[in-house]
Backbone as a printed PyTorch tensor [residue, N CA C, xyz], in Angstrom:
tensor([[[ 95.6950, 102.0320, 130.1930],
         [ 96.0290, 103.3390, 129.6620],
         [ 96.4880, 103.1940, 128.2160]],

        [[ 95.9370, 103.9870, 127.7040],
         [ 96.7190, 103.8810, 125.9630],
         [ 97.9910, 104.2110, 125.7070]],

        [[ 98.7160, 103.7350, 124.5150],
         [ 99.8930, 103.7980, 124.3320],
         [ 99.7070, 105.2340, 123.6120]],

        [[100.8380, 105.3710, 123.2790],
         [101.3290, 106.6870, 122.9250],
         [100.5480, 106.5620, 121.2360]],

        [[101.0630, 105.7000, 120.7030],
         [100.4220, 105.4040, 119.3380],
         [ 99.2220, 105.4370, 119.2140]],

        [[ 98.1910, 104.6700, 120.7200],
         [ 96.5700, 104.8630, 120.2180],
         [ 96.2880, 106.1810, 120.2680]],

        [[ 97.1360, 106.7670, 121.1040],
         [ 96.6850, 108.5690, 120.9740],
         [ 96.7880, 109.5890, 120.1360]],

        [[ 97.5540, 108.6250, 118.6670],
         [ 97.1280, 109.7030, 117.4790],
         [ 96.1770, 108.5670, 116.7970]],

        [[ 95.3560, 108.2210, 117.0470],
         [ 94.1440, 107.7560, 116.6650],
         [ 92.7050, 108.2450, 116.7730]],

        [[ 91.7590, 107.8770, 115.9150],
         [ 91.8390, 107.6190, 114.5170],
         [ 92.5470, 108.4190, 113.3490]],

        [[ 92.7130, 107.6060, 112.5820],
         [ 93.4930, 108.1290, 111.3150],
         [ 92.3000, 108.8870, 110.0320]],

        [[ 92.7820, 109.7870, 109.7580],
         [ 91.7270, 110.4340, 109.2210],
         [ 91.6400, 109.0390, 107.3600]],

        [[ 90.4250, 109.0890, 106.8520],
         [ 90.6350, 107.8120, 105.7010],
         [ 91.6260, 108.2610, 104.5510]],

        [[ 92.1980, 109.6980, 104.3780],
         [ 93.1230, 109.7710, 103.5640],
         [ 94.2470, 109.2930, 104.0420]],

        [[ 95.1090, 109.8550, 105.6100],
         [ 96.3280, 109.4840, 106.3920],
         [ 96.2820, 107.5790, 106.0170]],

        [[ 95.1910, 106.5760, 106.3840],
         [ 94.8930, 105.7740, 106.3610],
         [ 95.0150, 105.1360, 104.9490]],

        [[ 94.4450, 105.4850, 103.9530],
         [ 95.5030, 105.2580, 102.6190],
         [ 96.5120, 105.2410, 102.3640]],

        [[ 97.2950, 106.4540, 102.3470],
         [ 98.1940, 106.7340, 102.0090],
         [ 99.2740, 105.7040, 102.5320]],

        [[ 99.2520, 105.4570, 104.1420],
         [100.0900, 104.6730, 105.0580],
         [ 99.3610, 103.2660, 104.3940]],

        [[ 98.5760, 102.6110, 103.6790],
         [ 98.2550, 101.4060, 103.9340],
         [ 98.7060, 101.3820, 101.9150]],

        [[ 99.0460, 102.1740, 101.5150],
         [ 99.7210, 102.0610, 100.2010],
         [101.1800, 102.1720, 100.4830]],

        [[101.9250, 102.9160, 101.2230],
         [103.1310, 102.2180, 101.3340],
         [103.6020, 101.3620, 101.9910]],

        [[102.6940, 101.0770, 102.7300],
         [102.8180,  99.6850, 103.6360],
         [103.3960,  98.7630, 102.9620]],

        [[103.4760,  98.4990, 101.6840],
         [103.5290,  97.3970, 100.7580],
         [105.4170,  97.6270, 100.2530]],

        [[105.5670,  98.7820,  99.8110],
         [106.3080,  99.5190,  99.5220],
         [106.4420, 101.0290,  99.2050]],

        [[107.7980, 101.5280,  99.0460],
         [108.3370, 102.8980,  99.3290],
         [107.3400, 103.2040,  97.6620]],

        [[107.2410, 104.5510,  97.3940],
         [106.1880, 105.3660,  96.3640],
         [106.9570, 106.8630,  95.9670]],

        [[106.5060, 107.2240,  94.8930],
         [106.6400, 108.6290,  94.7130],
         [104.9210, 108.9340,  95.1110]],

        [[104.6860, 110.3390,  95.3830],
         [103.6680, 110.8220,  95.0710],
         [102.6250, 110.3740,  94.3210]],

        [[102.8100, 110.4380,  93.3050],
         [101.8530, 110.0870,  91.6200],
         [101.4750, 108.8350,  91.9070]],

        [[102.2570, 107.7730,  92.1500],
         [102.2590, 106.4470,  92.6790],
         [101.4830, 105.8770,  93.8300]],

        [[101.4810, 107.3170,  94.9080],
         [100.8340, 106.7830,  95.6610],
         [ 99.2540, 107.0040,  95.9350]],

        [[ 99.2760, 108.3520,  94.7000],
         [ 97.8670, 108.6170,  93.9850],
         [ 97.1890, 107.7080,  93.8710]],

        [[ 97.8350, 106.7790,  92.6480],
         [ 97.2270, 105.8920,  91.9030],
         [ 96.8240, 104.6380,  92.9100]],

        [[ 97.6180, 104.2090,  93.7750],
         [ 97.4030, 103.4880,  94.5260],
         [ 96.1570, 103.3690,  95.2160]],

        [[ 96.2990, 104.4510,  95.9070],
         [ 95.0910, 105.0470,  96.6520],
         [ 93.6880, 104.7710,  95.7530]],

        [[ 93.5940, 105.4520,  95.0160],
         [ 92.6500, 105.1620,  93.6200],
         [ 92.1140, 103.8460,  93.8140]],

        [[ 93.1730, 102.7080,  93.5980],
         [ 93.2010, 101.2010,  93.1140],
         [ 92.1420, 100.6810,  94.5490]],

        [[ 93.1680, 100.9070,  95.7140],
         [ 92.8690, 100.2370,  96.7220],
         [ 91.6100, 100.5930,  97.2750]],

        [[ 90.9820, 101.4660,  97.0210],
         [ 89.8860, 101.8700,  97.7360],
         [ 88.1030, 101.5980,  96.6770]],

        [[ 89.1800, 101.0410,  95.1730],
         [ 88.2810, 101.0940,  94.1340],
         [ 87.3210, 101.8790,  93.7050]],

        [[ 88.3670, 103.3710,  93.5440],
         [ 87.8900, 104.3440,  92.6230],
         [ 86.8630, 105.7210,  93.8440]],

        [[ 86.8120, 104.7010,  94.8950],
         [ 86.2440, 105.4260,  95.9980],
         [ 87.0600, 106.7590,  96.6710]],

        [[ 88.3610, 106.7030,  96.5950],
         [ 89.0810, 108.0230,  97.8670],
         [ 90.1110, 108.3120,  96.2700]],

        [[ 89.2810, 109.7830,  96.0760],
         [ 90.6120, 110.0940,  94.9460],
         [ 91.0450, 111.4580,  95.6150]],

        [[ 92.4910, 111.1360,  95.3710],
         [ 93.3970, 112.2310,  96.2820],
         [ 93.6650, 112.8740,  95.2340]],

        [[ 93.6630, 114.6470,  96.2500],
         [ 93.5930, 115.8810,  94.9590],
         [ 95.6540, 116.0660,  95.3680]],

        [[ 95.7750, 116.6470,  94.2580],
         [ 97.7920, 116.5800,  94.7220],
         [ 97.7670, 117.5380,  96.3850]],

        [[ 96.9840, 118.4790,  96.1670],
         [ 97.2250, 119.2920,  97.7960],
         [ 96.8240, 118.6640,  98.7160]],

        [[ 95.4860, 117.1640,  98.7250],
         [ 95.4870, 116.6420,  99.8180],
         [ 96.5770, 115.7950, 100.1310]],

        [[ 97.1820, 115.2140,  99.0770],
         [ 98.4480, 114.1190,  99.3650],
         [ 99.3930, 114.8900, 100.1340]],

        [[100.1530, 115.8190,  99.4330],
         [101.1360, 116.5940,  99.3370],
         [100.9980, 117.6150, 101.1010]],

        [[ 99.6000, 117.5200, 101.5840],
         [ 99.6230, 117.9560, 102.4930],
         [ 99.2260, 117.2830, 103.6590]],

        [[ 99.2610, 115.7030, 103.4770],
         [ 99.0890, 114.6110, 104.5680],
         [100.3420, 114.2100, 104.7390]],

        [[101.2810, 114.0650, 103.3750],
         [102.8400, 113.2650, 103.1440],
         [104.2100, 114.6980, 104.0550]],

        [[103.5510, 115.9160, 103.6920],
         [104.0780, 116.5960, 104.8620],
         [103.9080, 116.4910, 106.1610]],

        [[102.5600, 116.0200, 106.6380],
         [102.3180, 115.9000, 108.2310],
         [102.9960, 114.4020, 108.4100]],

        [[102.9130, 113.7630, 107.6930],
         [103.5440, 112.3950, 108.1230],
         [104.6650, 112.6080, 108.0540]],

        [[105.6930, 113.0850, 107.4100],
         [106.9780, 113.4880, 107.7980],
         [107.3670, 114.2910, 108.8830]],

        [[106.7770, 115.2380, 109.2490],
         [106.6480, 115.7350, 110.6130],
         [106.3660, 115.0090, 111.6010]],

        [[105.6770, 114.3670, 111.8090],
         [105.1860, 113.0620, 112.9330],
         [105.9670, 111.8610, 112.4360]],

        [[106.9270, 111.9420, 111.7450],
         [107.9320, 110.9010, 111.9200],
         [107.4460, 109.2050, 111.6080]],

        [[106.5110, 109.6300, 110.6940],
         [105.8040, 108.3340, 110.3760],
         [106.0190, 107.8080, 109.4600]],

        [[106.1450, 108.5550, 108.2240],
         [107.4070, 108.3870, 106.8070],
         [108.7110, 109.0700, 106.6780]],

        [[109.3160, 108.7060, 106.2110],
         [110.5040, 109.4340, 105.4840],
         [110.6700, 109.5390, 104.0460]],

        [[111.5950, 110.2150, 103.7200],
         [111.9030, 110.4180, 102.1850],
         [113.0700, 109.3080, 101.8910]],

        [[112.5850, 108.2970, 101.1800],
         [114.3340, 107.4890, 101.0370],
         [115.3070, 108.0810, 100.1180]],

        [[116.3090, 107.1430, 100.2900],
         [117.6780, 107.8930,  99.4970],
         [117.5780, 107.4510,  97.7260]],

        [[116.2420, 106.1100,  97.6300],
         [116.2410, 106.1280,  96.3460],
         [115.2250, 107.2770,  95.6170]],

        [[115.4340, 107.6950,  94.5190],
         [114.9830, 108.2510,  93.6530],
         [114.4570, 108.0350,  92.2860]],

        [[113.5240, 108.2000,  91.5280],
         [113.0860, 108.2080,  90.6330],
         [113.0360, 109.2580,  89.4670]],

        [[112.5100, 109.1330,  88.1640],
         [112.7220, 110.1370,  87.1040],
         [111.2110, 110.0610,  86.4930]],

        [[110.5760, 110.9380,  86.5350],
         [109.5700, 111.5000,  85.8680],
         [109.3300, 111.4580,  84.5040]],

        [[108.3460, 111.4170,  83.5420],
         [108.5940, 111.2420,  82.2480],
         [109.8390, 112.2250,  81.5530]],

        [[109.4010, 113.4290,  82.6420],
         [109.5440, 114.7310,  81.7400],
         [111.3860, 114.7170,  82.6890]],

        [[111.6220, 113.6710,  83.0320],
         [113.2370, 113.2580,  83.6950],
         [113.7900, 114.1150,  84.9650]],

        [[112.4290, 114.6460,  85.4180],
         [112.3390, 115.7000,  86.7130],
         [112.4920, 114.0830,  88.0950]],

        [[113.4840, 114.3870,  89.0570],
         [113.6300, 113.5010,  89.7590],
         [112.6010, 113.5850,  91.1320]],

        [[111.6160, 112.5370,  91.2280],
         [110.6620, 111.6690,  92.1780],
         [111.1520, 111.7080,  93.3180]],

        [[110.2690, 112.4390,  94.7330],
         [110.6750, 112.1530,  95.6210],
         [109.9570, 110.5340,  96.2270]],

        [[110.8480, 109.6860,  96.6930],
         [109.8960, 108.4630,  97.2570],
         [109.7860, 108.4150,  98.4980]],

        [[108.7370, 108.2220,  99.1890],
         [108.7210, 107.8490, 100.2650],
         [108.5830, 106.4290, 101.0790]],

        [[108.7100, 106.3160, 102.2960],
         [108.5550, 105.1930, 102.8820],
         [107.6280, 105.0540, 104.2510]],

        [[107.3510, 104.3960, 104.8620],
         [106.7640, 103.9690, 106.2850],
         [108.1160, 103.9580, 107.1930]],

        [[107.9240, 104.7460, 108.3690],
         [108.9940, 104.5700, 109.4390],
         [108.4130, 103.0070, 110.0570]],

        [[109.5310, 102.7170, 111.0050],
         [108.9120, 101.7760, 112.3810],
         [107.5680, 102.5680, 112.9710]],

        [[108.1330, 103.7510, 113.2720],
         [106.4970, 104.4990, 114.2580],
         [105.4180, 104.2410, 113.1780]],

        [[105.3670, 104.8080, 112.2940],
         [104.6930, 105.1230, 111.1710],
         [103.8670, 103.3950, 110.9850]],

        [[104.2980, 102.4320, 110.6370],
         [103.9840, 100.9240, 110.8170],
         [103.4280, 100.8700, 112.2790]],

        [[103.9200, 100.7870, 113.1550],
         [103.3750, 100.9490, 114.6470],
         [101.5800, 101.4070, 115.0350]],

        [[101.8060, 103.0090, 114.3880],
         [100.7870, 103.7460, 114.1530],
         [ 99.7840, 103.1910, 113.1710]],

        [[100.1060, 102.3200, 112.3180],
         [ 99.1000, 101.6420, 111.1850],
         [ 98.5570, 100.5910, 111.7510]],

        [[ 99.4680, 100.1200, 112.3230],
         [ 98.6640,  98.3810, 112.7190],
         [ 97.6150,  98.7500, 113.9110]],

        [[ 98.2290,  99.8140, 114.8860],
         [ 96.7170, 100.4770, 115.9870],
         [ 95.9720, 100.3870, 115.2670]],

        [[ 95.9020, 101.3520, 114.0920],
         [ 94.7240, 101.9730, 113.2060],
         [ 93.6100, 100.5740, 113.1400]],

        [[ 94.7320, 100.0370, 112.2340],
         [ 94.2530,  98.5150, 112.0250],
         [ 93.1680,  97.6950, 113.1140]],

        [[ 94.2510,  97.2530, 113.9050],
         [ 93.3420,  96.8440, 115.0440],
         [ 91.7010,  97.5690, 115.8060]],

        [[ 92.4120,  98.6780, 115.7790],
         [ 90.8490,  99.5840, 116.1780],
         [ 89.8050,  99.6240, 115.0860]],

        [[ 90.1560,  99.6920, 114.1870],
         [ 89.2200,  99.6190, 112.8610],
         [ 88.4830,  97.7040, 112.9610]],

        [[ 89.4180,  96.5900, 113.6230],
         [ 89.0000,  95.1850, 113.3230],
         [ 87.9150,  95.3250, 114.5820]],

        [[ 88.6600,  95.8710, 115.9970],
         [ 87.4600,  95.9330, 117.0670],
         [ 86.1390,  96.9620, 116.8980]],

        [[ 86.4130,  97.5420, 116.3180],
         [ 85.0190,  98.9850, 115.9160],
         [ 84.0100,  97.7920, 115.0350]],

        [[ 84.3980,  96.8200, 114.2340],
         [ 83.8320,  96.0240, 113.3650],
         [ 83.4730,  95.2680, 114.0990]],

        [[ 83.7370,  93.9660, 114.6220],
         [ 83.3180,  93.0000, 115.4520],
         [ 82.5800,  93.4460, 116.4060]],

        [[ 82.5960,  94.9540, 116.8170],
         [ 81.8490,  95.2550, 118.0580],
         [ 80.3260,  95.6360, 117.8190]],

        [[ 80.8620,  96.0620, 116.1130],
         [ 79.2520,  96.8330, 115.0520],
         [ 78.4800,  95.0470, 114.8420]],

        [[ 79.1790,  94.5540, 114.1970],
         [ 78.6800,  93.0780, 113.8340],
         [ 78.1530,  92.5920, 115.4420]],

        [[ 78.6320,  92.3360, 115.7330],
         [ 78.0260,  92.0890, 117.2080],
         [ 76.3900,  92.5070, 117.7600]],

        [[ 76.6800,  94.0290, 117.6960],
         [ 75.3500,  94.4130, 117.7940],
         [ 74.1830,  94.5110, 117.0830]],

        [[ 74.9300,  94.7960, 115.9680],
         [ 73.7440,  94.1640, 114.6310],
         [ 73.6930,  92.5370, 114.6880]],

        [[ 73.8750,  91.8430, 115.1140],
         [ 73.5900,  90.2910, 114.8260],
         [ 72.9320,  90.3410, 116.3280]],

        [[ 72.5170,  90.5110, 117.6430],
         [ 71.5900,  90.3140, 118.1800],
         [ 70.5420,  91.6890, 118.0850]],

        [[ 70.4420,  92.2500, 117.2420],
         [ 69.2310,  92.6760, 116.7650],
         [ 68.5700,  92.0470, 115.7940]],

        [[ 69.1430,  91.2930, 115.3890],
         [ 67.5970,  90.7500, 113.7050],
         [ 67.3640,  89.7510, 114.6590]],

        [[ 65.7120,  89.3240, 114.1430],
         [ 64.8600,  88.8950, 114.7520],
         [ 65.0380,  87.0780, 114.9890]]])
């Protein structure tokens, strides 16, 4: 039976960014834009309403939080940062794993098909 975690699976590939850019560490927004950007190499560019409206559902599902540190903006407007909960990490490494077996299972079947 699946755990509670495989049952918010799959992660849509933005949720899946976003969580695999703070995985590393806590982010403002803008930060985790750019990230996203980097890591996917120029491939998944997040518009501010898609972030801004995944980083709300992940706070609702208890998967990030807002930490108590803060940041300052050029314009000295203060950065909200966020982080990865335990669930939130929990919920990534499923992702993870199902994404390594979906692969090995594709490779698999493509390698006894060529001739």
């Amino acid at each position: 039976m699946p755990s509670n975690t495989e049952n918010q699976l799959p992660l849509t590939e933005a949720t899946l960014m976003i969580m695999l850019s703070l995985a590393s560490a806590p982010k403002h927004g803008y930060a985790i834009m750019q990230d996203v950007e980097a890591l996917s190499e120029g491939r998944v560019h997040l518009s501010t309403s898609t972030l801004y409206g995944a980083l709300k559902r992940l706070l609702e599902d208890g998967w990030i939080d807002r930490t108590n540190r803060s940041e300052s903006s050029d314009e000295g407007r203060p950065r909200k940062v966020y982080a990865l909960t335990r669930m939130g990490r929990r919920v990534l490494e499923a992702e993870i794993e199902r994404l390594h077996d979906l692969v090995a299972a594709a490779r698999l079947r493509t390698s006894e098909a060529e001739p």
